[in-house]
Structures are given as C-alpha cells and as structure tokens.
C-alpha positions in Angstrom: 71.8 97.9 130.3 69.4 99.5 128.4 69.6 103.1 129.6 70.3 106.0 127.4 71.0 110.1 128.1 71.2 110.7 132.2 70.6 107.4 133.2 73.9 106.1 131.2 75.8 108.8 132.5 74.8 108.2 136.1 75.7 104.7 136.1 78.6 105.0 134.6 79.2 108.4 137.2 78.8 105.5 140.0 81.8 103.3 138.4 83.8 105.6 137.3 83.6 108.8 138.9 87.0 110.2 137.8 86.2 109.4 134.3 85.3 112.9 132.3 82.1 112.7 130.6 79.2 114.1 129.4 75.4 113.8 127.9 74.8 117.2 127.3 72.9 117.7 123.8 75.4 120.3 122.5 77.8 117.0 123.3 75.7 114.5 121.4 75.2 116.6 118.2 78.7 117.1 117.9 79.7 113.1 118.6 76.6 112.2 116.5 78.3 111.1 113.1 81.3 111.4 111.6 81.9 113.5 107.9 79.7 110.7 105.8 78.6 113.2 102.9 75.5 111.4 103.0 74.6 113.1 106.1 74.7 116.3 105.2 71.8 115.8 103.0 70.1 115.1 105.9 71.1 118.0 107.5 70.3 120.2 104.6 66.6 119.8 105.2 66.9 120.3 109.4 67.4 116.7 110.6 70.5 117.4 112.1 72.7 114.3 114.1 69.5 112.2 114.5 72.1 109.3 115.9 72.7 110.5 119.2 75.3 108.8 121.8 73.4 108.0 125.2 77.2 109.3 126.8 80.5 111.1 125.2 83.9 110.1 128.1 87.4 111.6 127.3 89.6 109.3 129.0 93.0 110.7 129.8 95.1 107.6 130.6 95.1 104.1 129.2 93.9 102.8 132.5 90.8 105.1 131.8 90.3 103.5 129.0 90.8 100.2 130.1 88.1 100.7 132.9 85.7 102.2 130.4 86.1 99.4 128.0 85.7 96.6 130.6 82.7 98.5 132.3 80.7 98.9 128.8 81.9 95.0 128.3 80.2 93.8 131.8 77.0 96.0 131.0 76.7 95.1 127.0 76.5 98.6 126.2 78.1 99.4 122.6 81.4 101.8 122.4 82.4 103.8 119.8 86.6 104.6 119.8 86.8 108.5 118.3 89.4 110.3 117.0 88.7 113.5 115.1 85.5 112.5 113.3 86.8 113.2 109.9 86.0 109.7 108.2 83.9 110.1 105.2 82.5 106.6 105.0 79.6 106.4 108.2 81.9 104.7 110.8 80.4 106.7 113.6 76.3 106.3 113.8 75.5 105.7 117.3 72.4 105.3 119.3 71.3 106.6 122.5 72.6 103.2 124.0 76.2 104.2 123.1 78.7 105.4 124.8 81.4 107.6 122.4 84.8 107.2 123.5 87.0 111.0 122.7 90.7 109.8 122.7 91.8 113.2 122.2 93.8 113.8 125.9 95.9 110.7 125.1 98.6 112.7 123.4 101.9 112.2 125.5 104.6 111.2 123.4 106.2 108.3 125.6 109.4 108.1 123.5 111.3 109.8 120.6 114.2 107.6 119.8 116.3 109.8 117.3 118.7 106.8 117.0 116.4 104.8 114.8 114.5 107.3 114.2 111.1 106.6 116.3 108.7 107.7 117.9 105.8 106.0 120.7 102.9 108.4 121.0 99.8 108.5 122.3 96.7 107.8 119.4 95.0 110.7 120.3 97.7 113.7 119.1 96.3 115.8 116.4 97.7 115.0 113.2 99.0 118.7 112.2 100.5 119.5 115.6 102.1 115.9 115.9 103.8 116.9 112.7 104.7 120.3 113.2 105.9 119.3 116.5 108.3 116.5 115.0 109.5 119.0 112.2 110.8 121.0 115.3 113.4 118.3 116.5 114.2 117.6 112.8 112.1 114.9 112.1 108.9 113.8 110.2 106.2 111.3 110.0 105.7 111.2 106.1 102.3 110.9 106.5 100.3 113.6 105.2 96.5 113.0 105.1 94.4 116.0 103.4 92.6 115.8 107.2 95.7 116.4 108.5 94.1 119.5 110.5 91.2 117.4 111.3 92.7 113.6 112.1 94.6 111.6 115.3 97.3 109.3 115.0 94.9 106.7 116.1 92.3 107.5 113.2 95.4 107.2 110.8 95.6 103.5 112.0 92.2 102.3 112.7 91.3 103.5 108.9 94.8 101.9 107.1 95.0 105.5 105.9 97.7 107.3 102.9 99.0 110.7 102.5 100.0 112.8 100.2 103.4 111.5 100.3 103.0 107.8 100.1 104.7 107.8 96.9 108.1 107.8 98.9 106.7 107.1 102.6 104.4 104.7 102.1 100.5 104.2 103.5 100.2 104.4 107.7 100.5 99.8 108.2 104.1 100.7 106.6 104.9 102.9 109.5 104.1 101.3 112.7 106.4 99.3 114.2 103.9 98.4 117.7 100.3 99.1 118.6 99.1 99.4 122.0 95.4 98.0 122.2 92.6 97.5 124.9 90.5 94.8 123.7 87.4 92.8 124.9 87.0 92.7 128.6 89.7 95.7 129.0 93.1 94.4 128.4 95.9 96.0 127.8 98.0 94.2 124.5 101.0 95.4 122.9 101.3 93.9 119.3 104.7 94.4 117.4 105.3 94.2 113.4 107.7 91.3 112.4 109.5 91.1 108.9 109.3 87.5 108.9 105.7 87.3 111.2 104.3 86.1 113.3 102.5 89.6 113.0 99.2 90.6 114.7 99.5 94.4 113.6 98.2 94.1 110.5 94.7 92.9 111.8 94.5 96.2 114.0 95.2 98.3 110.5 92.3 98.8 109.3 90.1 97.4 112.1 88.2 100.5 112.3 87.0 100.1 116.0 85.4 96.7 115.7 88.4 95.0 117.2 89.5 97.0 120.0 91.0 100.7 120.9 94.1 101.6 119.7 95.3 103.6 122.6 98.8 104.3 121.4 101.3 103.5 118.4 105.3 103.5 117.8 106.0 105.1 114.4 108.8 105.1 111.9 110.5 108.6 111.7 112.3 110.1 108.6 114.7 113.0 108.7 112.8 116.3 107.7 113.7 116.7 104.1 116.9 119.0 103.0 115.4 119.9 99.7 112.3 119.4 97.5 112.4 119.2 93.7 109.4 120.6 91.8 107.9 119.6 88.3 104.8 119.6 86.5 103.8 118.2 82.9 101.0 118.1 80.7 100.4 115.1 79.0 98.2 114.3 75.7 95.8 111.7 77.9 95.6 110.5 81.0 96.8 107.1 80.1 99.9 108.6 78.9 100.1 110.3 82.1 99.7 107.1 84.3 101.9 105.0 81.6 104.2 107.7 82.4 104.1 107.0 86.3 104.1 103.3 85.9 107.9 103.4 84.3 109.1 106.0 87.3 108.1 103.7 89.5 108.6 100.7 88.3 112.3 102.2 87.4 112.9 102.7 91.2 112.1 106.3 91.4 109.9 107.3 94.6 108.5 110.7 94.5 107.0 112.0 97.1 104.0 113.4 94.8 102.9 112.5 91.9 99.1 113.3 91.0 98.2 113.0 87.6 94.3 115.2 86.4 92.2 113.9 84.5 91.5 116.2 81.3 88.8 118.3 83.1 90.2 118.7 86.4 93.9 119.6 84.3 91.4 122.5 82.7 90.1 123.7 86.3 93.7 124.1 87.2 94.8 125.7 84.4 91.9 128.4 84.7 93.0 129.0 87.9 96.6 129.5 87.1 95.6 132.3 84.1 93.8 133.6 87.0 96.7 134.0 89.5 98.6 135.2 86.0 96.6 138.1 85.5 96.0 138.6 89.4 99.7 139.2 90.3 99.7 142.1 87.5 96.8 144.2 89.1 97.0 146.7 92.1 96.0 145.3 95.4 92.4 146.2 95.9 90.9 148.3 98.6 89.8 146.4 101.6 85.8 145.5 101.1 83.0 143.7 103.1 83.6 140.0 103.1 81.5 138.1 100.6 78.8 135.9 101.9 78.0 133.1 99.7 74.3 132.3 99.5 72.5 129.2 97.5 71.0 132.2 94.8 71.3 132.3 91.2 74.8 130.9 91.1 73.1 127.8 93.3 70.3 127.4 91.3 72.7 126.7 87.9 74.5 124.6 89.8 71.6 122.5 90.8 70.2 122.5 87.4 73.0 121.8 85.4 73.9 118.5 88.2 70.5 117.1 87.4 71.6 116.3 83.8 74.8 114.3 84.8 74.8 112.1 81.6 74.8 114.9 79.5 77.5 116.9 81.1 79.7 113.9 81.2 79.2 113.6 77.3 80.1 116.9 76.5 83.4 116.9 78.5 83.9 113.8 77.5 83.5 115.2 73.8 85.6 118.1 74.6 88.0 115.9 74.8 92.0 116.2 74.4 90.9 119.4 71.6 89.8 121.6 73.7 90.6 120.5 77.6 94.4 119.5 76.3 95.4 117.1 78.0 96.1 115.9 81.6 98.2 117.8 84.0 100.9 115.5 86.2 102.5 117.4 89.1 105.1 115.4 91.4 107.4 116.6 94.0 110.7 114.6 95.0 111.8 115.3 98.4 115.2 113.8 100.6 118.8 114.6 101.2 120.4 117.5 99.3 121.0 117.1 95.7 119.2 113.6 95.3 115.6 115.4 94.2 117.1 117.4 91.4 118.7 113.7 90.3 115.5 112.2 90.3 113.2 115.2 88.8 115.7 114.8 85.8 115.3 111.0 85.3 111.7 111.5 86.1 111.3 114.6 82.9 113.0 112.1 80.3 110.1 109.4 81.0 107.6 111.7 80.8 109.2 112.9 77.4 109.3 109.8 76.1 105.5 109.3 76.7 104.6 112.9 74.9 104.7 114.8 77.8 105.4 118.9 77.6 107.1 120.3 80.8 105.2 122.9 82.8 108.1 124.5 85.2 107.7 124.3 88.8 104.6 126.3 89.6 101.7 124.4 89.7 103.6 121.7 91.6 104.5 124.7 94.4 100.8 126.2 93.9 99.3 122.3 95.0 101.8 122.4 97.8 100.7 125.6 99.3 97.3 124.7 99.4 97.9 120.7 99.2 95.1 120.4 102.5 92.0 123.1 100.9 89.9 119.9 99.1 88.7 118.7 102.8 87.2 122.2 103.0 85.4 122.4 99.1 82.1 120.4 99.5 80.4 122.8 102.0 79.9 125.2 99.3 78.1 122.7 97.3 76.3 121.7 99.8 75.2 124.8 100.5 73.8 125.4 97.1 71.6 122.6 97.2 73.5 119.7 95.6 76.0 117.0 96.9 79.3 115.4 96.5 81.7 112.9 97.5 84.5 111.3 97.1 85.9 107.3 95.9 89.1 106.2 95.5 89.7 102.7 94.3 92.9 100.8 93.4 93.6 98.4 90.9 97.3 96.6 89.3 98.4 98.8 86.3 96.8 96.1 83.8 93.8 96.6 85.1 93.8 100.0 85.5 92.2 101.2 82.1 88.9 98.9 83.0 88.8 100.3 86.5 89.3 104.4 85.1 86.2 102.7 82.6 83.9 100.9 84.5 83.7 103.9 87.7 83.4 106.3 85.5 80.9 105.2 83.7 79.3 103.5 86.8 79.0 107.0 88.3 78.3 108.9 85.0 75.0 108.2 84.8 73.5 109.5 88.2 76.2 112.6 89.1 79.0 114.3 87.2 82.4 112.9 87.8 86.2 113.8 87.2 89.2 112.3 88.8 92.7 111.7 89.4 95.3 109.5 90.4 97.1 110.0 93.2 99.1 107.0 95.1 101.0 104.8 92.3 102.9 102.0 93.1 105.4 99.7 91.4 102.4 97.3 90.9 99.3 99.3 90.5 97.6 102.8 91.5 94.9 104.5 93.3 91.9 106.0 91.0 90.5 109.1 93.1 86.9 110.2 91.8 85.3 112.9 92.7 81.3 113.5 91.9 78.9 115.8 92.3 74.7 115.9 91.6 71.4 117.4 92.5 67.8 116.2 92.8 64.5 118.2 93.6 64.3 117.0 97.2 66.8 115.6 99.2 64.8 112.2 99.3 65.6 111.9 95.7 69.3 113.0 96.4 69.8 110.5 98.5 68.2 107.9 96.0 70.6 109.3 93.5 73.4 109.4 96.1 73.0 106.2 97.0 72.5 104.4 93.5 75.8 106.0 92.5 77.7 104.5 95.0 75.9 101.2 94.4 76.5 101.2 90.8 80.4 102.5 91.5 81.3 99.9 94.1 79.8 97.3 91.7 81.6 98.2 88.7 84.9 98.5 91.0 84.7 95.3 92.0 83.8 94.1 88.3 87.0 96.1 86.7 89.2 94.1 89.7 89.5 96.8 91.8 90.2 97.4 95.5 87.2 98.9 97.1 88.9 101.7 99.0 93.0 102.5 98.9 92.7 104.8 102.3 89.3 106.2 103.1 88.0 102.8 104.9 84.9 100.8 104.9 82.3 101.7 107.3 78.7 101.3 106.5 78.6 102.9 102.8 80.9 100.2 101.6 79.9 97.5 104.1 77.8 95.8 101.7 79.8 95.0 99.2 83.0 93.9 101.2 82.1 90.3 100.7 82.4 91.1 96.9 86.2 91.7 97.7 87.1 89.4 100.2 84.4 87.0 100.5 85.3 84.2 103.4 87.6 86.7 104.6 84.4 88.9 105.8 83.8 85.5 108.1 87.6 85.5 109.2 87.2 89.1 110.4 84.0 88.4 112.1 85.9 85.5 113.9 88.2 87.7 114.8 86.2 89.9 116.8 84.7 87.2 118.3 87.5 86.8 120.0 89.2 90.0 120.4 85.5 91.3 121.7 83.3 88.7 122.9 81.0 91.2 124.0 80.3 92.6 120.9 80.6 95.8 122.1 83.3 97.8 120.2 81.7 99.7 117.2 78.7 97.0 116.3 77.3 97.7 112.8 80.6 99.0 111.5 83.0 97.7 108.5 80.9 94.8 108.6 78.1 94.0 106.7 74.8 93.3 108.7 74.3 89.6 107.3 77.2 87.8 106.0 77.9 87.5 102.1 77.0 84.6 99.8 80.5 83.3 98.9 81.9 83.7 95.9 83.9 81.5 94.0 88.0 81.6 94.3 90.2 81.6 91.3 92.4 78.3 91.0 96.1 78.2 91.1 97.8 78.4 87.9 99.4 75.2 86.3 102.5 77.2 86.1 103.4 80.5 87.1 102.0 83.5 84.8 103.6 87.0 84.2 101.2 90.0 84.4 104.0 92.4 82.9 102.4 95.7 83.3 102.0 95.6 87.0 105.6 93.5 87.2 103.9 90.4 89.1 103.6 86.8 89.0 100.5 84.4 89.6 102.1 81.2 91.0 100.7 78.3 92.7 101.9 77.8 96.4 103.6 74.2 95.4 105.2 76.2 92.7 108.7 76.2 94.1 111.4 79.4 94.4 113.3 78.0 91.4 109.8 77.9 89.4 108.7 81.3 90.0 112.5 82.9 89.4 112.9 81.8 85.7 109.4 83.0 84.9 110.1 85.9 86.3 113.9 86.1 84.6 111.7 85.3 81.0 110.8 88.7 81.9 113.2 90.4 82.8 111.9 90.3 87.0 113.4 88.4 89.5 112.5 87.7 92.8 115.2 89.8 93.9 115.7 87.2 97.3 118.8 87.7 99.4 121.7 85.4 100.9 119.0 84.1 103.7 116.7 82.8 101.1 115.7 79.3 101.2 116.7 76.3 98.9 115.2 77.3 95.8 113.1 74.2 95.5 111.1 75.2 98.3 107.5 75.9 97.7 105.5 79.4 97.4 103.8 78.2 100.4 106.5 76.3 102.9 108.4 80.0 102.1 105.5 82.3 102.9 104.6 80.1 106.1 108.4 80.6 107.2 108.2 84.1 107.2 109.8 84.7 103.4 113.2 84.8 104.4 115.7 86.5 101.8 112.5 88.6 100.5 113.3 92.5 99.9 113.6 94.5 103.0 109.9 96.4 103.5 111.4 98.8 105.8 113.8 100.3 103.3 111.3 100.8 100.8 108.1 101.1 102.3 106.4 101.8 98.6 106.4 98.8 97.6 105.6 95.2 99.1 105.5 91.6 99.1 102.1 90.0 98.2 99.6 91.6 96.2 96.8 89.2 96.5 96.1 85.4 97.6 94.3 82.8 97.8 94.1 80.1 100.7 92.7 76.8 102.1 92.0 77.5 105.9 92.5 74.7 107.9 89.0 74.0 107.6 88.9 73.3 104.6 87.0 76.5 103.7 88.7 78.6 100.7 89.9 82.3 100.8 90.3 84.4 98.3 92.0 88.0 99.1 92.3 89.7 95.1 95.7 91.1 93.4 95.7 95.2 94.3 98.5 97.3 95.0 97.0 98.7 98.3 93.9 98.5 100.0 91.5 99.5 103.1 89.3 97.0 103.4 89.6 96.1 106.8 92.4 94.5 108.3 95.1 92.4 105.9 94.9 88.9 106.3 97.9 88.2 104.7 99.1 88.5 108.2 97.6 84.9 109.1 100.0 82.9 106.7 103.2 85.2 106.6 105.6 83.4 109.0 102.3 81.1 110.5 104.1 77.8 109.5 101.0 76.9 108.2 98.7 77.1 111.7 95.8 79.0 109.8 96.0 77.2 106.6 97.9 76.8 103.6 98.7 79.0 100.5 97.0 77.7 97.6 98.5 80.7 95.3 99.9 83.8 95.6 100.4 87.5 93.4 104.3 87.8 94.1 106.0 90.8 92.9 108.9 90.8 90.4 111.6 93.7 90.7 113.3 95.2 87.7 117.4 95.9 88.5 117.3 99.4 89.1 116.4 99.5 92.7 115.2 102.5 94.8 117.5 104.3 97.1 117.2 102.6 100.9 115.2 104.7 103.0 117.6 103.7 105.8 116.8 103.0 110.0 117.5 100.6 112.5 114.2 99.7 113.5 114.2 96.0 114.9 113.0 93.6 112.5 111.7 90.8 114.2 111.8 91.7 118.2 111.3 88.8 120.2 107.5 87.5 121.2 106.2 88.2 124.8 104.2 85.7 126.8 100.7 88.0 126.3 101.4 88.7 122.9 101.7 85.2 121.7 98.7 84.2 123.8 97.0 86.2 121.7 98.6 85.0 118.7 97.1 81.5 119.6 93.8 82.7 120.2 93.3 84.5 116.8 94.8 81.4 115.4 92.5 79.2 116.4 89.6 81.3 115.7 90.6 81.6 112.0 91.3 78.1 111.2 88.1 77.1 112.7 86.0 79.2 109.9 83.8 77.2 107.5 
C-alpha cells in the first residue's frame, strides 16, 4: 500500500469502519513528532511537523487494536504505538505512509488486587490521573516521571522509564509483573516476569514500539506513604556529595530522593531561595497585567552569551567551590510512620562525615512542590532564540568521576552545561546534564546541536557509561547503540524479526539504520576481581559459587545467596542458566539487582558483550535470554555480580507470585525468540 492522507484513511474506513480515526491536518501536526528538542529548532524558523502521519486511529479495545495491527501487517504499511508524545529522543517521525496509533481510550483498570497490592490497567491511562486515582484507595505506583502530566502507563514501559522516586521504588521493568502485547500479524500475548526466568518481559521494556504494542500491564502497588522525612545539605564538591550517596546506599538506606547539584545549579537554587526569603517579607502586590515574555533584550543576552559556551564553562568552572560554595543534596525518605525520621538521621551522620553542612527541610519541601516544573523550562529558551536539552547517562560508582569528566567536557565545548545526579544505586548512578546554546541561524544550531550530542554520546561510551538511564533511544542515540551493546544491536533486530515479520511496528526507531561494526568483547577474568566502589565482582562463568564468595568475603561482600542456593561448586554460568536460585529477592528491594553487565557466547558462536552499569535504557535487557534459559541461547562467558554489604534494606514487602506457571502461547513464544537469538552470527 502505498497510499497516504484520504486514500489511507478510506481503505482502512473499508476494513475497519468502527475503528475511530482521522487525517485531518490539525490531526497530523499534532501526531507529527514527539518532544525531540531538535525539532523545535525547526519549528523556530516555520517548518512546523514536516513528518506527517498518512492516518491517526484511537482504538478503544484490544480487539481494535488487534485488527489495526494485523490490517497495517497484511498491507505493509508502518505503525507507530503512541502514548502521550512526551519522549525527548525522536521516537515518533512518521511519514505520510504511516498510520499513528493513539492508545489513549485504553484506560480501564481490569483489576486492583489490594491483597498483593496490584494493579492490571490498561497502557493508555494518563500517568497523573492513574496516580491520583490510586492515591484515593490508598495506594501508589512509585513511579513518578517529571512527564507525569504528560505520559501513559504504556509510554512508561515501552521507554524502560524512572521517576523521581526510584531511589526506594525502583525504575518501571522493576514494577511490572505481566505485559499484555499485540505483535506481528495481530496477536494477542500475555508475557509474565519470573524470578528465576524464563522471562520475556524484559525484551518488551524498553522496546520502544519496534517489537509490538503494549496494550496493557499489571503493576506492583505500594501503600501510599504515612509520612515523609525532609533534608537538605550542602556539600564542599560534588564528589563529596555523590561519595556521600554511595555509603547511604550502599549502607541499605533507600530514600525516595536524593538529587545531588552540581555547584552551579546548587547557586541557582540558592538565588531562588534568598528570593522566596525576601518575598515572604513583602506585602502582597496589587493585581497587574500578566507579563508576556518576548525574545527582546533579555533574549538577545541570552543568545549572545550561549555562543561563547567554552568560555562560560571556564568561568564557572573557575568560580569554583569559592564563590558557587558547594553542591546542594536534597533527599526525601518516605514509608510507614516513624521509619523516615530513622533513616534521615542515619542518612545526616554520612553526610557529616563527608563535610557536609545541614540545610533544614526547605529546599527539599520547595523541590517537592514544584518537583514536575523542569518539563515546562525549555520553551522559554526556545523562545529567545537558543536551545536546550537534556542527557542523562549512568555509570558504576568507579567510573563515575570519568563519566561527570568526559560529558562534561564532551558537551563544554559546543553549549553550556550543568548537571546533577539524580537515581543512585548500590552499584552506580545516573549523571543528568542539562545544556543549553545558540548559533546565528538555526542551520548552525542544529550543527552545534547535533555535534554536542555526537561528541557527548562518544565520550559516554569512552568514560564506560550507559547511554541513557530512562529517556530511551530513538533516533538521536540510534547511532551509537552498537557502541554499547554491539552484537546485541543484531539480537534485537532478530528479535523483531520475529515478533514483526512485517516490519511494520515503528521502522527507523531505536535501531540504527545499518548495523554496527562489532566491537571487541572483554575476556573473562582468570579469577574473580573486586571493583570495591561500586560493591561488584567480575567473574568468569566457570568461576564456581565458592570462587566468587571468598573474593567477595576478602572484601567484606558476599553473595548474600539463600537456603535454595546451589552447591557452591556450581559455575557462574550453570547458576545463572538455572534461574539463580538462592539470589536476593528483586521484589523486596526493587533498587537494587542482580547482574550489572555480561558477556556471552550465543550458541552461534558469535560473542556478546552487554557493559557493567547500574541501570540502563538501551533497548530491551538481554540479560533476559540467559537468566533461567538453561543455556538454550548460549552460555555465560562472564558476568558483573553484585556483592551486598550486612546491613540490608528494609523489605518492601508483597505477595506478588514469583514464578507463575508458563502457558502454552507464552512458551511458544519463548521458543521462537529462542531460536531467533541463538541463530545470530
């Protein structure tokens, strides 16, 4: 099929004449892109949404869906899953070929199980709503994106998505317990998480609408907190600050927040706060004519002083701890009455320890009350005739310095840049940058735009860092996701091959237009070796249980494997292929996990590296193809295991079934994805 506009929508009006839809161009300027910065350079000079869908459908129910996906299957004509459109990485740039797919009317909530606490719902329901909703029956999500207002359920998922309080909650794959899909040719698939595998879900996290649509997903609940505990600290650097966060964690202590400034940033907020002083002491003004904000003289210094990024960087680089004083940490503990307090106070003495001065509870309260306002700051800039964007990398605590290093100065010499960190880990942290320049003409923004990113994603993956922690792929880090996960960019391909032989869902997204040059993979160690900062160990997969434990015990770590552990001589790899029995519980503390990084031989023989980070979004996890695989994909050749100190965190409790029992359909498709991996060269 090769119509676009009316004649798409009239042949699809012909098969499916129930099916809501529309072509009209108010329709196809708003479905046109999705909140990719770099387009609204574009539309700063009047090209505005010059990727038009040919047709925009709002199913209501999944057999809608289904009947959509199988018609665009039969007729090759490309579809594009939508949620909210509030991705920031170009996931949505259709054609007039296309047909966008609105899942915004699939919002019934099928089934709130308060025994477990849990919750089926639709992947359309509005983030903010959802929530609020919940909060009314006593319960919450924990997941608390900044596009809260502006995100689905469904989005959550198909970009592997944090919020604000991952720090006790966890990221979104640590939340769902089942995914509803239709895939390929329009069928219906239910895939459910295992503890022990096999486990399909973590190949739909992630997927970002190459694989399928996520019509609906079961969700972890949490009670809604009793009480919150508020703190704030200023510390003498930033690396003090994170050093700080690092022991909390690593201690067992989960707050929900804990977002540590970088110097400049820490000055901004303390500006505002003198301002907020000095404001509460005034009289209330009269009422006035709203201001209208206009690119004039306040623009034009903006501009000016963005097109000398180098230089601005230096200066507040030479400001320095003298004059910006420090970085500002602000964390909030939430949970059952009298356990935040608890926390805060064990949370003040590491801070102390690491030259920390305590701030009171304000400008933790003051980030809470406006904790979702950043998604709404880079209009103005925008509007004054400059750009910005955000990145947000992860990396293991010892490699966290070179990452903070290498971005920075990556991004410092094409736009000024500040940042923060913002999701931290037992193992490792996510690095948040946000960056801002100017040009004459937006053709040389856009150079400059995208030279920054090229230089940024480069010096990410040079520092051995994660890509993206939550934002996602799409096409602006497309071309470098072979740099991270080399053959696993082929497995993922695979993959859709299979789950969408048509090649219809989302074509040109998460994945690169030509396939990577591989890079080499790092061997397995002779013996297993302690990276202490980030509490892990590197150990081959023929290292056995017994092996890894005493290196770990040299350092104080352990394993920390329960009465259904194997014998300890089994190997690394005959334990992860059985599903890592006697491993800690990821349920009861969603924070932390398992594996931080791999490396594999696929049946093949081809080799697969997937790089130590403490979270990631770089597509689906395919981790998920050896845990509890017995081996059908390939074989662990090493793996980034991570060692627990004896202070454990407090349970977050539920009865959520561990390992519910494989259906006929679902291990059908089990077989199939197998196959298609192990067949990768």
């Amino acid at each position: 099929m090769n119509e676009g506009g009316t004649g798409l929508e009239a042949t699809f009006a012909e098969a499916l004449p129930e099916l809501r839809r529309s072509a009209s161009p108010p329709d196809q300027i708003a479905y046109a892109r999705d909140l990719w910065p770099r387009h609204h350079l574009a539309v700063s000079e009047g090209r505005i949404a010059e990727h038009r869908p040919g047709l925009i459908v709002w199913p209501q129910t999944i057999a809608e869906v289904a009947a959509a996906v199988r018609f665009c299957a039969e007729h090759g004509t490309p579809l594009v899953p939508y949620g909210a459109g509030s991705g920031v990485c170009g996931g949505i740039l259709p054609d007039p070929r296309t047909v966008v797919m609105d899942l915004k009317r699939l919002t019934t909530w099928r089934k709130l199980d308060a025994s477990v606490p849990s919750i089926e719902v639709e992947s359309g329901a509005m983030g903010i709503r959802f929530e609020e909703e919940l909060n009314a029956k006593g319960f919450s999500a924990g997941h608390f994106p900044s596009s809260i207002l502006c995100s689905t359920v469904g989005g959550w998922v198909a970009a592997r998505g944090a919020g604000q309080c991952s720090g006790r909650y966890g990221k979104i794959e640590d939340m769902v317990s089942c995914l509803e899909c239709v895939v390929g040719r329009g069928e219906v698939v239910r895939f459910h998480r295992r503890t022990h595998g096999p486990d399909l879900l973590p190949l739909f996290i992630g997927s970002e609408g190459v694989l399928g649509v996520i019509t609906a997903a079961t969700l972890r609940l949490h009670p809604v907190p009793e009480e919150r505990a508020y703190g704030a600290y200023s510390f003498p650097t930033i690396e003090a600050g994170w050093t700080a966060m690092r022991d909390m964690f690593q201690i067992g202590l989960r707050p929900a927040v804990a977002r540590l400034y970088d110097p400049f940033d820490s000055f901004i907020a303390r500006m505002g706060s003198v301002k907020r002083a000095r404001s509460a002491g005034k009289k209330p003004k009269k009422a006035s004519a709203p201001r209208v904000h206009t690119p004039g003289a306040g623009g034009l210094a903006l501009r000016s002083i963005l097109r000398v990024p180098k230089l601005l960087n230096d200066v507040v680089q030479a400001l320095g701890v003298r004059v910006l004083k420090g970085s500002r940490l602000v964390m909030i503990f939430e949970g059952p009455a009298g356990q935040g307090a608890l926390d805060l106070a064990l949370a003040a003495t590491i801070a102390a320890r690491h030259g920390a001065t305590p701030l009171g509870e304000e400008p933790a309260r003051h980030w809470l009350s406006h904790r979702y306002s950043v998604s709404y700051r880079q209009a103005p800039v925008f509007m004054a005739g400059a750009f910005s964007d955000t990145m947000e990398v992860a990396a293991p605590w010892s490699r966290l310095r070179d990452l903070y290093d290498g971005v920075r100065a990556a991004l410092g010499s094409h736009v000024f840049v500040m940042a923060h960190l913002s999701h931290a880990y037992p193992d490792g942290c996510s690095i948040y940058f946000t960056f801002a320049g100017s040009a004459p003409t937006v053709a040389e923004a856009e150079a400059k735009y995208d030279a920054a990113w090229r230089a940024a994603l480069d010096a990410a993956v040079a520092a051995g860092g994660s890509l993206s922690h939550h934002h996602g792929v799409g096409r602006s880090k497309a071309p470098k996701l072979g740099a991270e996960l080399g053959l696993g960019v082929d497995i993922v391909e695979a993959l859709r091959k299979v789950l969408d032989p048509a090649a219809i869902m989302n074509p040109g997204n998460l994945l690169p237009r030509d396939l990577p040059a591989r890079r080499p993979v790092t061997p397995p160690p002779a013996q297993p070796v302690i990276d202490a900062a980030s509490q892990l160990v590197h150990a081959s997969g023929r290292a056995t249980l017994a092996e890894v434990e005493r290196a770990l015990q040299a350092a104080g770590l352990s394993l920390a494997l329960g009465p259904d552990a194997p014998a300890p001589d089994t190997t690394v790899d005959a334990w992860i292929a059985s599903g890592a029995h006697g491993a800690p519980d990821p349920w009861l503390d969603p924070v932390d996990h398992l594996v931080a990084g791999f490396t594999a031989t696929i049946a093949s023989g081809a080799e697969l590296e997937v790089r130590k980070a403490p979270r990631r979004a770089v597509g689906p996890d395919l981790f998920a193809l050896f845990l509890g695989m017995h081996g059908r994909v390939g074989a662990i050749t090493s793996a980034w295991l991570r060692g627990h100190a004896s202070q454990r965190p407090r349970p977050l409790a539920t009865t959520i079934a561990r390992d519910p029992p494989i259906e006929a359909a679902e291990q059908a498709w089990i077989d199939r994805v197998v196959e298609a991996a192990r067949a990768v060269r």
